[in-house]
Backbone as CSV, one residue per row, in Angstrom:
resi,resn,N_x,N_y,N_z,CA_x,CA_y,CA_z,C_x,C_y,C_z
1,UNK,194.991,6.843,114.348,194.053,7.156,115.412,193.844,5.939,116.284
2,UNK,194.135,6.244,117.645,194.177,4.942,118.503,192.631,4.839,118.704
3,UNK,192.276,3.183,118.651,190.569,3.230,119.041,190.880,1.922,119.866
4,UNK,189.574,2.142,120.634,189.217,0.296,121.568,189.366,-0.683,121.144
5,UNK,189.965,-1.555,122.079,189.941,-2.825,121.426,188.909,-3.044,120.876
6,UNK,188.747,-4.254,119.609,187.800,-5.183,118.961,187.378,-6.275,119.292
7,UNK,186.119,-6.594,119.764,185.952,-7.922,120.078,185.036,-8.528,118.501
8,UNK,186.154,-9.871,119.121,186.064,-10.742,118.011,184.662,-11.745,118.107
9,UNK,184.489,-11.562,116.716,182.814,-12.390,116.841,182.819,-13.848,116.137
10,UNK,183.870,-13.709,114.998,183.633,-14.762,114.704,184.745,-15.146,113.326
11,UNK,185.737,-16.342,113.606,187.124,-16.976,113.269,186.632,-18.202,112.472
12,UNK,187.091,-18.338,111.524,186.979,-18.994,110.081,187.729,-19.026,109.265
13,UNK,188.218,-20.409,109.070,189.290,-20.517,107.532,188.345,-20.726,106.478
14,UNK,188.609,-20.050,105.452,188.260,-19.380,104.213,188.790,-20.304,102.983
15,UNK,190.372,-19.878,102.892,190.862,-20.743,101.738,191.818,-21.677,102.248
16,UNK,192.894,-22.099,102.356,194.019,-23.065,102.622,194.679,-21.658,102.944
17,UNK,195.281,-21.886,104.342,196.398,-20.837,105.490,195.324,-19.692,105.724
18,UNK,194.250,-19.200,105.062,193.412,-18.118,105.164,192.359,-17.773,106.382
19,UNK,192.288,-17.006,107.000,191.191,-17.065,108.145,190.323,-15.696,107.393
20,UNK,189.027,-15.875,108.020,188.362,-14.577,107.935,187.836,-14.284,109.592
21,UNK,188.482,-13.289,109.662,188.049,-12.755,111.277,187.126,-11.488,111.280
22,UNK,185.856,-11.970,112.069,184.905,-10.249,111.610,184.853,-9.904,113.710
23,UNK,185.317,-9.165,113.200,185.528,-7.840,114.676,184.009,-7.066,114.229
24,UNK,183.772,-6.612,116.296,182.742,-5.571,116.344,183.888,-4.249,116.728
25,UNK,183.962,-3.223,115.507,184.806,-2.338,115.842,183.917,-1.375,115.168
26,UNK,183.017,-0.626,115.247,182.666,0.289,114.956,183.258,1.705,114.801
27,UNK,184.166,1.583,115.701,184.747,3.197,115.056,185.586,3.064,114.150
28,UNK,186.039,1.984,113.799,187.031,1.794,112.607,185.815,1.386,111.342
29,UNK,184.330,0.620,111.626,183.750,0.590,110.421,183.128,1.934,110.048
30,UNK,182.816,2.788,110.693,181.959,4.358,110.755,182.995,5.126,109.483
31,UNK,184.457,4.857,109.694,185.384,5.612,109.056,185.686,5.383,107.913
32,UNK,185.967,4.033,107.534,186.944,2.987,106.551,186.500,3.102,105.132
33,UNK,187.791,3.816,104.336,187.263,3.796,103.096,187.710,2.725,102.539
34,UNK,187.382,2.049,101.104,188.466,0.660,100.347,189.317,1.042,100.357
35,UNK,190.325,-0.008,100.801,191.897,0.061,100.554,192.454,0.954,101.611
36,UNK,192.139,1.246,102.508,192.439,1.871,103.668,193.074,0.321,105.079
37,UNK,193.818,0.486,105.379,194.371,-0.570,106.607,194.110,-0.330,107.907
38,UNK,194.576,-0.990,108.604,194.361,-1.190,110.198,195.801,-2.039,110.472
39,UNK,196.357,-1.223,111.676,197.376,-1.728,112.449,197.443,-2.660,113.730
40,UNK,197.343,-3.727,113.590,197.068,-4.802,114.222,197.734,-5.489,115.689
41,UNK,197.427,-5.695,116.597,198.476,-6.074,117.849,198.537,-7.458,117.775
42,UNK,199.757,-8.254,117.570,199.541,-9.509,117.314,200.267,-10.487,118.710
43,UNK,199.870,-9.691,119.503,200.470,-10.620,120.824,201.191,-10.320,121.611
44,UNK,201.573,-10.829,122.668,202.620,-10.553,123.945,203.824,-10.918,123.189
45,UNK,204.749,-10.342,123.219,206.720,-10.479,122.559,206.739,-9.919,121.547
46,UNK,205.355,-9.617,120.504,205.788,-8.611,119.220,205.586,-7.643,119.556
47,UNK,206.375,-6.840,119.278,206.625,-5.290,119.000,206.334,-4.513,118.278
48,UNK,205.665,-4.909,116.787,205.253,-4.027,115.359,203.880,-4.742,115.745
49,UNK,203.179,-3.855,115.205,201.964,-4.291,114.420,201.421,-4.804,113.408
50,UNK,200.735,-5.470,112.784,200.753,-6.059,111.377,199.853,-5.129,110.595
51,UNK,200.362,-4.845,109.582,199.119,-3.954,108.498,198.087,-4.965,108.179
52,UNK,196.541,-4.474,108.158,195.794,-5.562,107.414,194.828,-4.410,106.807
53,UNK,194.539,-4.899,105.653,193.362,-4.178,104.918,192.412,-4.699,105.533
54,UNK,191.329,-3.252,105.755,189.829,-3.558,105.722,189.180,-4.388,104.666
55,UNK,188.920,-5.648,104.841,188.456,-6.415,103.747,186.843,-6.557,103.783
56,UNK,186.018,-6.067,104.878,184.393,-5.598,104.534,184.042,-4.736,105.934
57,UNK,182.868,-4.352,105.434,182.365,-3.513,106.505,180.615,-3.741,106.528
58,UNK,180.013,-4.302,107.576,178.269,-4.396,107.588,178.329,-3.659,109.324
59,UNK,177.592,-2.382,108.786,177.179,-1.699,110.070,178.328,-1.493,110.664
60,UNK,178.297,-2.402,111.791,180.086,-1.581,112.924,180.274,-3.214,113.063
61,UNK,180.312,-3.975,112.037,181.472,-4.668,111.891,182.486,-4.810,110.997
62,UNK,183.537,-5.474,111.235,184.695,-5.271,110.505,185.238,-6.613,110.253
63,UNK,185.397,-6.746,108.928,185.898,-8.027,108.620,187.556,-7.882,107.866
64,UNK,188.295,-8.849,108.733,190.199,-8.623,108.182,189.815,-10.456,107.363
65,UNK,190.474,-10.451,106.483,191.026,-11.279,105.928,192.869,-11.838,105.670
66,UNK,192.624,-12.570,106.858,194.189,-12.771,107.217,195.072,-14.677,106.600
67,UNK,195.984,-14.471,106.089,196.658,-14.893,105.666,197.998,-15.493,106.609
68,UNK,197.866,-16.745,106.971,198.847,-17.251,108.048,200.194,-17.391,107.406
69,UNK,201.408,-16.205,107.958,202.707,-16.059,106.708,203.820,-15.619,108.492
70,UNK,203.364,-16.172,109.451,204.337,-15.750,110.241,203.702,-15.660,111.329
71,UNK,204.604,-15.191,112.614,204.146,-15.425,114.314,203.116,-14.686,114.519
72,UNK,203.043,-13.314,113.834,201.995,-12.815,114.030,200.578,-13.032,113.929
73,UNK,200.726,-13.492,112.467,199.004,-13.553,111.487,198.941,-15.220,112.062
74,UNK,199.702,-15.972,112.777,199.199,-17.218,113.239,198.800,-16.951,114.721
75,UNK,199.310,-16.033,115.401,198.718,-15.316,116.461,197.239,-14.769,116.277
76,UNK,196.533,-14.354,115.455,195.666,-13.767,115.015,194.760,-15.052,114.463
77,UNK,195.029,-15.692,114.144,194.483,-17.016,113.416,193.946,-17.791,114.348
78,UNK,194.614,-18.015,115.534,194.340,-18.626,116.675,193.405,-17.927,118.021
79,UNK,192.842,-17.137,117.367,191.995,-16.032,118.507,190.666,-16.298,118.277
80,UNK,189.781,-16.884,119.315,189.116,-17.248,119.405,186.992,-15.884,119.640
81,UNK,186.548,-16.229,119.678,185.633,-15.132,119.829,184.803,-14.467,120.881
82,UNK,185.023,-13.557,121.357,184.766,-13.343,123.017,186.291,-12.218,122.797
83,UNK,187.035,-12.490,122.751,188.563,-12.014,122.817,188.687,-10.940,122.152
84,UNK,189.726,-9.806,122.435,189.226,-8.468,121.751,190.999,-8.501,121.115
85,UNK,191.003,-7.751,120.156,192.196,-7.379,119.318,192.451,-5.915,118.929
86,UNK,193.381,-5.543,119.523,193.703,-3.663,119.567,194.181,-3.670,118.102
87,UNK,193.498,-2.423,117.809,193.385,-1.659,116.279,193.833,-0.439,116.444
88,UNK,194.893,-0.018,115.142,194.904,1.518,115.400,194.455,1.865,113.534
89,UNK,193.409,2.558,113.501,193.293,2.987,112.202,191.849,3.311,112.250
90,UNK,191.096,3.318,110.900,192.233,3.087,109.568,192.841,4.310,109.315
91,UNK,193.715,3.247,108.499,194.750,4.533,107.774,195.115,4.959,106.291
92,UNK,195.720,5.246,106.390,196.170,5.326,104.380,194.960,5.898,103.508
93,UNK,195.487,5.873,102.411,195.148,6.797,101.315,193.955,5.348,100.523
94,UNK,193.180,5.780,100.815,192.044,4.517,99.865,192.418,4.223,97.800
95,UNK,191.189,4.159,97.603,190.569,3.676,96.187,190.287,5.249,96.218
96,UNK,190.166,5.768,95.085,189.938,6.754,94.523,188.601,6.623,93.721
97,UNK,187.119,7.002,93.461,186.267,6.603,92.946,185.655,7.634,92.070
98,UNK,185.706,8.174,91.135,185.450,9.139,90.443,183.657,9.225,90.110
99,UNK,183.294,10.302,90.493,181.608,10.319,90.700,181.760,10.280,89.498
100,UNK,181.811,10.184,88.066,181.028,10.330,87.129,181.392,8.477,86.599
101,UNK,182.155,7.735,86.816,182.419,6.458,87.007,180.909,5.475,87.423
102,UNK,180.574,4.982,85.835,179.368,4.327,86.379,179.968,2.145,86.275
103,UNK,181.088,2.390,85.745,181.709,0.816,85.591,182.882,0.319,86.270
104,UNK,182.859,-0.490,87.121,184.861,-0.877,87.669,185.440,-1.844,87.009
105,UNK,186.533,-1.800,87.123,187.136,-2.979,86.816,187.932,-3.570,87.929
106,UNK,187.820,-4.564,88.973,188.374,-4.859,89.578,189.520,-6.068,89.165
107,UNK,190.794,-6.223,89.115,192.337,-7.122,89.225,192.394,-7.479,90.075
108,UNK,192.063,-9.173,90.668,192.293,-9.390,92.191,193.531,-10.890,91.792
109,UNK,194.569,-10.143,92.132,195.474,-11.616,92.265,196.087,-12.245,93.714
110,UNK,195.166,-13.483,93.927,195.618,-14.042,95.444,194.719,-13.310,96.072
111,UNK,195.596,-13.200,97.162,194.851,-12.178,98.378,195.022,-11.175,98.182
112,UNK,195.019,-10.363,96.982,194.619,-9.065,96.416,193.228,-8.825,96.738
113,UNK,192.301,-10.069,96.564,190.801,-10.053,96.683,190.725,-8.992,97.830
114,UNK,191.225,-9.371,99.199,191.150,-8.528,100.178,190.644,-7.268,100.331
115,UNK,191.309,-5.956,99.479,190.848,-4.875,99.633,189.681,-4.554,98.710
116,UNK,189.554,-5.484,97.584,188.796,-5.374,96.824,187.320,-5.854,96.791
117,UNK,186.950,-6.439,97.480,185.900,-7.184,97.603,184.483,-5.882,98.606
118,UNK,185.492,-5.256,99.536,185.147,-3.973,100.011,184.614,-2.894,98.899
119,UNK,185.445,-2.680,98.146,185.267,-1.876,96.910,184.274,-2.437,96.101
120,UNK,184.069,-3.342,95.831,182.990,-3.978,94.983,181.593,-3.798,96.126
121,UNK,181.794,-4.178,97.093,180.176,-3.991,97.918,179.764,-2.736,97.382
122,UNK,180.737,-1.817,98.382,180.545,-0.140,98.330,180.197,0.220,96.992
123,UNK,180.704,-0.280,95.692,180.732,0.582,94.233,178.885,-0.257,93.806
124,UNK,179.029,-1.406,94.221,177.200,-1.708,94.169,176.151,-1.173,94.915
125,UNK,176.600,-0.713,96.137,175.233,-0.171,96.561,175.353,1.169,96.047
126,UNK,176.266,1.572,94.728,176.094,2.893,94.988,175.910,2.997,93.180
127,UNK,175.030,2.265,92.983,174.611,1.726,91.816,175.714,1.617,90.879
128,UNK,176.683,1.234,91.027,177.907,1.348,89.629,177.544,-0.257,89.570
129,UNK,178.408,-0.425,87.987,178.792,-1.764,87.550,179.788,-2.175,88.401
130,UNK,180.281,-3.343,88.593,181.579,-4.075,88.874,182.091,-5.146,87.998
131,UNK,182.983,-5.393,87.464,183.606,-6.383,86.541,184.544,-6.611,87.444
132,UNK,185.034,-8.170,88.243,185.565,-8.474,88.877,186.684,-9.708,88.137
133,UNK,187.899,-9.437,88.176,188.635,-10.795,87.732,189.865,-11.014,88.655
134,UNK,189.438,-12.663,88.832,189.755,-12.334,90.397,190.802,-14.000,89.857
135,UNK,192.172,-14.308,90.189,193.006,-15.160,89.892,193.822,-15.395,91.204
136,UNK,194.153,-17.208,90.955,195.201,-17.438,92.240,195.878,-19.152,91.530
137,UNK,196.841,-19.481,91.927,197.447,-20.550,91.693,196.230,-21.931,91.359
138,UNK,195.649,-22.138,92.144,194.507,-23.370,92.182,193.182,-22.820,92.716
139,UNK,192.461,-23.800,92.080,190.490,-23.140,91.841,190.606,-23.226,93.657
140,UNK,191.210,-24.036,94.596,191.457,-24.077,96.193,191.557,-22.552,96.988
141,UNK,192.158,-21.912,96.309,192.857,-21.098,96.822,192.212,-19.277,96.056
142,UNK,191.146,-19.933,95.260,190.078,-18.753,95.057,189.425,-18.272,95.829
143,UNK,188.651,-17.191,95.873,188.071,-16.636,97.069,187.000,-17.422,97.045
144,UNK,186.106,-17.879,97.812,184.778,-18.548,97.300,183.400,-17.877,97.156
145,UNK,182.881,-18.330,95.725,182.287,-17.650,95.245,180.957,-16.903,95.565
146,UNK,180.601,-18.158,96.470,179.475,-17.773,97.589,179.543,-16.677,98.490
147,UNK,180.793,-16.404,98.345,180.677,-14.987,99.690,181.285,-13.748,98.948
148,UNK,181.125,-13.884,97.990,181.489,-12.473,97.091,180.470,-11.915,96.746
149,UNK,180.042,-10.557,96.304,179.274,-9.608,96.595,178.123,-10.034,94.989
150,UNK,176.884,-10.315,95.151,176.518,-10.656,94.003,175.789,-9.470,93.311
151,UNK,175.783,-9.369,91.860,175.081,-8.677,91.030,176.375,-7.849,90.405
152,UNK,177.542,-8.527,89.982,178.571,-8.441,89.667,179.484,-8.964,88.974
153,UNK,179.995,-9.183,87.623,180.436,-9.849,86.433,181.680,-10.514,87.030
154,UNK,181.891,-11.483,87.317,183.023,-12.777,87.756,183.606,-13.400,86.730
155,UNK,185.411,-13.059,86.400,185.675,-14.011,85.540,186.761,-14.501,86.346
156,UNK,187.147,-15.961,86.236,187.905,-16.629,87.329,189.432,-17.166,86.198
157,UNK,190.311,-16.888,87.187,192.242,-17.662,86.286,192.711,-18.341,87.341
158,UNK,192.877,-19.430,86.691,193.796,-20.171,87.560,195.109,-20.689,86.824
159,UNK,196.439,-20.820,88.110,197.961,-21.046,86.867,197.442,-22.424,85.923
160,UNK,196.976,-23.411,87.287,196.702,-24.466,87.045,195.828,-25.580,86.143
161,UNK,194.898,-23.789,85.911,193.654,-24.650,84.876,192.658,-24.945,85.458
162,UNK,192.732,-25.313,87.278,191.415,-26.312,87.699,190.096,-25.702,87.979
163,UNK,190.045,-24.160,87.734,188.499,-22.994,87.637,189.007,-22.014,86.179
164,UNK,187.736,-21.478,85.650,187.964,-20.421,84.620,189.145,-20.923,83.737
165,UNK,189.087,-19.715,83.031,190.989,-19.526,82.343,192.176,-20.182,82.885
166,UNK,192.617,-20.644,82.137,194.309,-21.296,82.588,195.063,-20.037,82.757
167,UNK,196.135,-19.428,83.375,197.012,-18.907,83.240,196.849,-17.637,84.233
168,UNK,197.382,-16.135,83.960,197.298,-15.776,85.438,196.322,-14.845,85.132
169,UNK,196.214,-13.788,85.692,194.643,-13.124,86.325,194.893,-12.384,84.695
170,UNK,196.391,-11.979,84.713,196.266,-11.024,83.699,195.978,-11.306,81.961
171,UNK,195.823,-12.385,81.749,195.671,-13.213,80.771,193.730,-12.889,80.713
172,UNK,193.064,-12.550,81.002,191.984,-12.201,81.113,191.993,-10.993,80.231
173,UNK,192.597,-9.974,80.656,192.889,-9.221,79.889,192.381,-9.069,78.659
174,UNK,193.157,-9.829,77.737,193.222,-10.554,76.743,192.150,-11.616,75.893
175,UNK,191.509,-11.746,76.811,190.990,-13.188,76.543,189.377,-12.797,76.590
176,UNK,189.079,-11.383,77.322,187.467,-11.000,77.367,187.349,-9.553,77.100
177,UNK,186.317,-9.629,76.599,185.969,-7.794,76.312,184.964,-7.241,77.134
178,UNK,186.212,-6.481,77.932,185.377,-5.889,78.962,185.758,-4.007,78.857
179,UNK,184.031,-3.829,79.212,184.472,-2.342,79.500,184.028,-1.931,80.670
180,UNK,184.886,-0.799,80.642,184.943,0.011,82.440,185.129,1.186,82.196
181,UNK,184.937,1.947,83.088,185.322,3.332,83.142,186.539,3.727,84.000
182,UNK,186.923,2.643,85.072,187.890,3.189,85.907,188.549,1.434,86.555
183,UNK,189.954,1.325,86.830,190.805,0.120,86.672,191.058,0.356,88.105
184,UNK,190.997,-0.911,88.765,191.914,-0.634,90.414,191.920,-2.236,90.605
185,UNK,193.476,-2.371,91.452,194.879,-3.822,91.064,194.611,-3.807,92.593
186,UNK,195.090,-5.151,92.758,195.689,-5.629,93.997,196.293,-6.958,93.984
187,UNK,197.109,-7.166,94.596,197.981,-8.863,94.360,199.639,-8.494,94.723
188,UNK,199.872,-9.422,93.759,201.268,-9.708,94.040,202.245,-8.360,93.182
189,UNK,203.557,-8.424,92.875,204.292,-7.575,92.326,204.433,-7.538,91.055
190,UNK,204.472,-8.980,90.629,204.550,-9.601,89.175,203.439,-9.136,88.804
191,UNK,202.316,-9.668,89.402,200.825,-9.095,88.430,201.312,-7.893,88.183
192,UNK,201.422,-6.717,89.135,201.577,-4.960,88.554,202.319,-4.765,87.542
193,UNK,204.016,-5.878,87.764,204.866,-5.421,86.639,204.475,-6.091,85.308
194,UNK,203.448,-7.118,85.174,202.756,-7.388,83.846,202.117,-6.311,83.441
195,UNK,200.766,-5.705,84.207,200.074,-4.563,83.833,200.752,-3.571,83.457
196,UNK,201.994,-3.302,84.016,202.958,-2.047,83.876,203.635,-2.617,82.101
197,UNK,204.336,-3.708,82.064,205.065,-3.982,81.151,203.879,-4.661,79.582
198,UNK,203.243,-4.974,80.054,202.041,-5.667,79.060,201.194,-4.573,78.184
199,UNK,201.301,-4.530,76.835,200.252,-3.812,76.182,198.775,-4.375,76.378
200,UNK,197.806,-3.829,76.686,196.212,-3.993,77.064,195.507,-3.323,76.449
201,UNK,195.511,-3.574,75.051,194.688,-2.754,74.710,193.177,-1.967,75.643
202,UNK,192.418,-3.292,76.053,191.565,-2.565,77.313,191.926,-1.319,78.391
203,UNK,193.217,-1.395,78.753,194.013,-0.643,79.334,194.705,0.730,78.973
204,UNK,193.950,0.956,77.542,194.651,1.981,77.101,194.292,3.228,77.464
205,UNK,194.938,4.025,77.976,194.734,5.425,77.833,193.879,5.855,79.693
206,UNK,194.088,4.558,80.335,193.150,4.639,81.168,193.861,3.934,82.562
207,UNK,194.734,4.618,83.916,194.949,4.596,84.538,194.808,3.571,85.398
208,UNK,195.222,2.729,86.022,195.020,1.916,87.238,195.535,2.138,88.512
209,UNK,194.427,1.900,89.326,194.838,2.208,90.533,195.236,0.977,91.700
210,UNK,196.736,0.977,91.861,196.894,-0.235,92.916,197.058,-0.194,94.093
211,UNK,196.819,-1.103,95.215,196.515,-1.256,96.318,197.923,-2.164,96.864
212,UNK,199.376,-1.500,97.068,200.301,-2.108,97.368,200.318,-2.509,99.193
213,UNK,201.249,-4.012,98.981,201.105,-4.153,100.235,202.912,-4.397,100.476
214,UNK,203.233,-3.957,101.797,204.652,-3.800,102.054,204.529,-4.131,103.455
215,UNK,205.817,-4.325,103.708,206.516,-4.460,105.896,206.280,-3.173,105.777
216,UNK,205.680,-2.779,106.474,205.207,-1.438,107.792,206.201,-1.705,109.043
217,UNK,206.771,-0.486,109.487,206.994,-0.470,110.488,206.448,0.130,111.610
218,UNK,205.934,1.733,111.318,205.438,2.043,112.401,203.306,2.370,111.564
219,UNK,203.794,2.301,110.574,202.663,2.325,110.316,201.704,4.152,110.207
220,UNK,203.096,5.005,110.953,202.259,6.227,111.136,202.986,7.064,110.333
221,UNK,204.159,6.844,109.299,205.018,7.529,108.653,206.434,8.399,109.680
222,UNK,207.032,7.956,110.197,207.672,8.133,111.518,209.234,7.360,110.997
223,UNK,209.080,6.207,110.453,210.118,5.399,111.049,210.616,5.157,108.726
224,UNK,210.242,5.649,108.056,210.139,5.733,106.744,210.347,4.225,106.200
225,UNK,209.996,2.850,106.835,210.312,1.700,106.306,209.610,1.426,105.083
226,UNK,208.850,2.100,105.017,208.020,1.686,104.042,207.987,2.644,102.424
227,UNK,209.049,2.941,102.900,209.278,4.307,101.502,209.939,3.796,100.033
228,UNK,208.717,3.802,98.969,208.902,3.316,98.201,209.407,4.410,96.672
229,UNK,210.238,4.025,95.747,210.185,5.078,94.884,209.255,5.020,93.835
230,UNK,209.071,6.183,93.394,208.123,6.427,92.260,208.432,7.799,91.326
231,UNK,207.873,7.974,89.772,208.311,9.623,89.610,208.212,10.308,89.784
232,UNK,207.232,10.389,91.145,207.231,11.963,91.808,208.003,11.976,92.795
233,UNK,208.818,10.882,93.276,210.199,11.070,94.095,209.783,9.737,95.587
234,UNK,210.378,9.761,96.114,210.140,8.507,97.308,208.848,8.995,97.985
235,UNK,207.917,7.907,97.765,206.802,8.067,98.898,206.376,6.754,99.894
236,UNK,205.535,7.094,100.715,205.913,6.332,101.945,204.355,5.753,101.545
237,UNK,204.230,4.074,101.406,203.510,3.615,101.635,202.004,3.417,102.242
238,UNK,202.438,4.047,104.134,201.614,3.750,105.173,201.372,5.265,104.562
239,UNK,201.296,6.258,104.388,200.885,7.501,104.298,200.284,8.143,102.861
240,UNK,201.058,7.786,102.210,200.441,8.502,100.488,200.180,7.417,99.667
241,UNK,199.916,5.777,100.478,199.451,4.717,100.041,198.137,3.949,101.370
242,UNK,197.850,3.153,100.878,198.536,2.077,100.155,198.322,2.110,98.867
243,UNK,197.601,2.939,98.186,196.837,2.817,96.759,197.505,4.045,96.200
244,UNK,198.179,3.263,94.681,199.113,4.690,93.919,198.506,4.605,92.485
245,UNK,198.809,5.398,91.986,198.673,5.039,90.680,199.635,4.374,89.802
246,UNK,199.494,3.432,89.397,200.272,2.145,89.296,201.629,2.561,88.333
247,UNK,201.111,3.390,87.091,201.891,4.029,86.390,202.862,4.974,87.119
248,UNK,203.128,5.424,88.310,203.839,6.324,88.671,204.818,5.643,89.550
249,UNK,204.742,4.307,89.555,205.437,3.674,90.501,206.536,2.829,89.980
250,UNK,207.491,2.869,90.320,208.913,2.371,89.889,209.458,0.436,90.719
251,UNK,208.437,0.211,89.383,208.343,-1.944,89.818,209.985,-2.301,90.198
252,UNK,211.048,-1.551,89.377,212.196,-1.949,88.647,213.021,-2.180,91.152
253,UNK,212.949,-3.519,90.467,213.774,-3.836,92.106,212.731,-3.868,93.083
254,UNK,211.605,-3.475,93.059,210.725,-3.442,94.178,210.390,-4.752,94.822
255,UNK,210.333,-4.758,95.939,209.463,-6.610,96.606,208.575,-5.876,97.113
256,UNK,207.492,-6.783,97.116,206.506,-6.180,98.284,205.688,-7.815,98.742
């Protein structure tokens, strides 16, 4: 759904390469469920749009959490406030939240935090628990803790050792007893194919839901770049994602 440009209110680095940009876009915050994206215009000479998850929503603003990985998202990085940025969305298939679900478990590896941090606001004001375990290479490159949603169980991994647990998000797992009623991932590929390949006992019998991120091309299901396999047969990312159920999805060769 094409909407008005966004004017930008206010540009901030966050972690190391990270900006947080909060847009006044109200018709995209009125709509936006977790884990739902926005198709991004990243300048004069590009031609695609960049996918970005809705990473918060207060009233009819909209906050992207962008990650400087190319011409685009450094295009976007460099936009100052006053300046408006064309949006087409949101789009995609959200978080799935089951009304009788009174506990989460949120998996945030890296800038997995992104879609999740949305999901954690929303699942607190709507009185649920949140159990958040949230991992990245160095305690630097964590989300910071001050701007994460409080009244919400935080356990922190780092590869490095220098916050929380040594080792990676999924090593938590393992290492705390936590209960939930309902599991939802976001991060890198490796994290999923641990969860996928790793016995959890916590994990047993009990579904996770992930929040994959891929190259989009058109973003509207049109151009099928984004068609990933799984056992219910090839599905397309921008359309019957970004969020699958993790178990149905075929890691074996995948990049994302």
């Amino acid at each position: 759904m094409s909407r008005p440009p966004a004017r930008l209110l206010s540009n901030q680095p966050l972690m190391p390469g990270v900006h947080l940009l909060w847009l006044d876009a109200p018709e995209v915050a009125g709509t936006a469920q977790p884990g739902q994206f926005v198709m991004v215009a990243c300048g004069p000479g590009l031609t695609l749009r960049r996918p970005l998850t809705v990473h918060r929503v207060e009233g009819e603003k909209v906050a992207l959490l962008v990650r400087q990985a190319g011409q685009g998202t450094h295009y976007l990085c460099r936009r100052q406030p006053g300046e408006t940025i064309d949006l087409l969305g949101p789009r995609g298939r959200g978080f799935q939240v089951e009304a009788t679900s009174r506990r989460l478990l949120l998996i945030a590896g890296g800038m997995g935090i992104a879609p999740l941090v949305f999901l954690a606001e929303r699942a607190l004001s709507e009185g649920r628990g949140v159990v958040l375990l949230h991992g990245a290479p160095t305690a630097a490159a964590l989300y910071p803790r001050e701007r994460l949603p409080s009244g919400m169980e935080l356990h922190l991994a780092t590869e490095d050792g220098t916050a929380g647990y040594k080792g990676m998000v999924t090593g938590l797992l393992r290492e705390r007893a936590i209960h939930f009623d309902q599991a939802f991932a976001a991060g890198p590929v490796e994290m999923y194919r641990a969860l996928q390949d790793g016995d959890f006992p916590a994990l047993r019998g009990k579904p996770v839901q992930a929040a994959l991120e891929v190259r989009l091309g058109c973003g509207f299901g049109a151009c099928f770049g984004c068609t990933i396999p799984t056992r219910d047969g090839p599905r397309m990312v921008c359309q019957d994602g970004p969020v699958f159920d993790l178990g149905r999805v075929k890691l074996a060769g995948l990049r994302l």
